[in-house]
C-alpha positions in Angstrom: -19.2 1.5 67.7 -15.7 1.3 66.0 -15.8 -1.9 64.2 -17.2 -1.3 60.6 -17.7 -4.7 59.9 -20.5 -5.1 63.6 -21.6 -1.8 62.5 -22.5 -3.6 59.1 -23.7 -6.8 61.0 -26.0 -4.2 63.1 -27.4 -2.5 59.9 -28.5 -6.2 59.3 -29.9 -7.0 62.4 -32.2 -4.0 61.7 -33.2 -4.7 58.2 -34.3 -8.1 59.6 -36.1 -6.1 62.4 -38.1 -4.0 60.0 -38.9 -7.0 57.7 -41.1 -8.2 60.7 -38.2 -10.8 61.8 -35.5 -11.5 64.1 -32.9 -8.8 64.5 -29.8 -10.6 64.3 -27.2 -10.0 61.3 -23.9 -11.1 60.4 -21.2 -10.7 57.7 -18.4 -12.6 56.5 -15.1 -10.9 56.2 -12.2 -11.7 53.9 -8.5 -9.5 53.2 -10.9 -6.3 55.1 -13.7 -7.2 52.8 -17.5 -7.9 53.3 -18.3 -11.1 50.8 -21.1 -12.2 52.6 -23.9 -10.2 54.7 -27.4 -11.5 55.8 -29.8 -11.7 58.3 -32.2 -13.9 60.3 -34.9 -14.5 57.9 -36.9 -17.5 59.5 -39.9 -15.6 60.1 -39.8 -14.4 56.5 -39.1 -17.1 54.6 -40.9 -19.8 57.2 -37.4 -21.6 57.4 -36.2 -23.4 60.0 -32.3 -22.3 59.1 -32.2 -19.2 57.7 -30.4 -17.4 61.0 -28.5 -14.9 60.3 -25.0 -16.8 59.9 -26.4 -19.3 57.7 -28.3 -16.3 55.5 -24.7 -14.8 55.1 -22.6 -17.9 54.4 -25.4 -18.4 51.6 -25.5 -14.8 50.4 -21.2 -15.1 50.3 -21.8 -17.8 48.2 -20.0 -21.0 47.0 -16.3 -20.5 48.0 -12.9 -23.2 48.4 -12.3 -24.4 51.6 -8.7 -21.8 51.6 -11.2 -19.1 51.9 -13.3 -19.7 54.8 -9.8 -20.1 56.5 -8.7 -16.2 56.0 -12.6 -15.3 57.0 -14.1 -13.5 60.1 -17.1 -14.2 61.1 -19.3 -11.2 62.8 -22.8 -11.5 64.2 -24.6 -9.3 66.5 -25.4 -12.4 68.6 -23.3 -15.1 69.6 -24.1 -18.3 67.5 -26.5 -21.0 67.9 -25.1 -24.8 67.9 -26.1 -24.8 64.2 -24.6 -21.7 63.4 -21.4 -22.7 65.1 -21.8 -26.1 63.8 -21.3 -24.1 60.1 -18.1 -22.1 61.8 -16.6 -25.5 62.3 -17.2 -26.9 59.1 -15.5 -24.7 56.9 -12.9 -23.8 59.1 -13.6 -20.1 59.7 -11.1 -19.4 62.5 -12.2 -16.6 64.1 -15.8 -14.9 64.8 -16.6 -11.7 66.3 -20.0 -11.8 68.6 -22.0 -8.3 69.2 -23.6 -9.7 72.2 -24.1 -12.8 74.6 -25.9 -11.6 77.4 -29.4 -12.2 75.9 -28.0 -15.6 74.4 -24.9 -17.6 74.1 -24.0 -20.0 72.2 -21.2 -22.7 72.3 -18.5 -20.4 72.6 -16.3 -22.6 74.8 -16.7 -25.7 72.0 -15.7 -22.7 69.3 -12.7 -22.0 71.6 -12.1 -25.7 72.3 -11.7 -26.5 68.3 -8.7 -23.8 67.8 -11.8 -20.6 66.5 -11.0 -17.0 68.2 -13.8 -15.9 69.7 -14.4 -12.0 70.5 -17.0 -10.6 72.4 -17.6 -6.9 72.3 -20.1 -6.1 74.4 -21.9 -3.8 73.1 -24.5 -1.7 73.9 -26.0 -1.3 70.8 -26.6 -5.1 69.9 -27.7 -5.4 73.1 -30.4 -2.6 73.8 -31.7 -4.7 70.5 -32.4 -8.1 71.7 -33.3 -6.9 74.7 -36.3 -5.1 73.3 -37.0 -7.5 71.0 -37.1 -9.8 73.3 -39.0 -8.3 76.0 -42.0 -7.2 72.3 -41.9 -10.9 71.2 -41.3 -13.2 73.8 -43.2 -16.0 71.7 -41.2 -15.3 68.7 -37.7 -15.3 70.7 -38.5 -18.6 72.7 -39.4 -20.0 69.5 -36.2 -18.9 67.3 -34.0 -20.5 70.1 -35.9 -23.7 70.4 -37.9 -23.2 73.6 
């Protein structure tokens, strides 16, 4: 992997992992800097919001709206409509996906509203849902709202 910033998302996803939870992770980038890093939590905390994108926007903290328009978004796993649903609010114009084979989100609406969506394929993010997935089918189905 040569993006620092998935590679950072990744090290999330597997701190979430070995917390017992979901291994998805994202950061928020700004001017080439991480302000914002987190992980799914909902297993952890019993939440019903805490994916990763949502654990990161809180862990970056309160911010002006000028902000979240000079930040990318990277997760290891392309976002859920809620997760997208927080892309769209504060404007964040362009989000970086690790994967979207095991899952994909509303990409196309993302697209549709003006946000740059890159999907890098790779392996790594992927050999990790997969696995998850095929350990904790229960879990999965119930983090996606099967």
């Amino acid at each position: 992997m040569s993006d620092p910033f998935l590679e950072a998302a990744l090290d999330e996803a597997r701190l979430g992992l070995a917390e017992g939870g979901i291994p998805i992770g994202s950061v928020l980038v700004i001017g080439g800097e991480i302000v914002g890093r987190g992980h799914n939590r909902r297993v952890q905390e019993g939440s019903v919001v805490k994916h990763a994108e949502m654990d990161c926007l809180e862990d970056a903290g309160r911010m002006p709206g000028s902000a979240y328009r000079r930040a990318v978004l990277y997760s290891t796993l392309s976002p859920c409509d809620m997760c997208s649903g927080a892309v769209l609010l504060y404007g964040i114009p362009r989000v970086v996906v690790g994967e979207h084979r095991t899952f994909r989100g509303p990409e196309d609406l993302l697209r549709s509203r003006g946000v740059t969506v890159e999907v890098a394929d790779d392996p790594n993010c992927i050999a990790l849902m997969e696995q998850f997935i095929a350990d904790h089918p229960d879990l999965w189905n119930e983090d996606i709202g099967v």
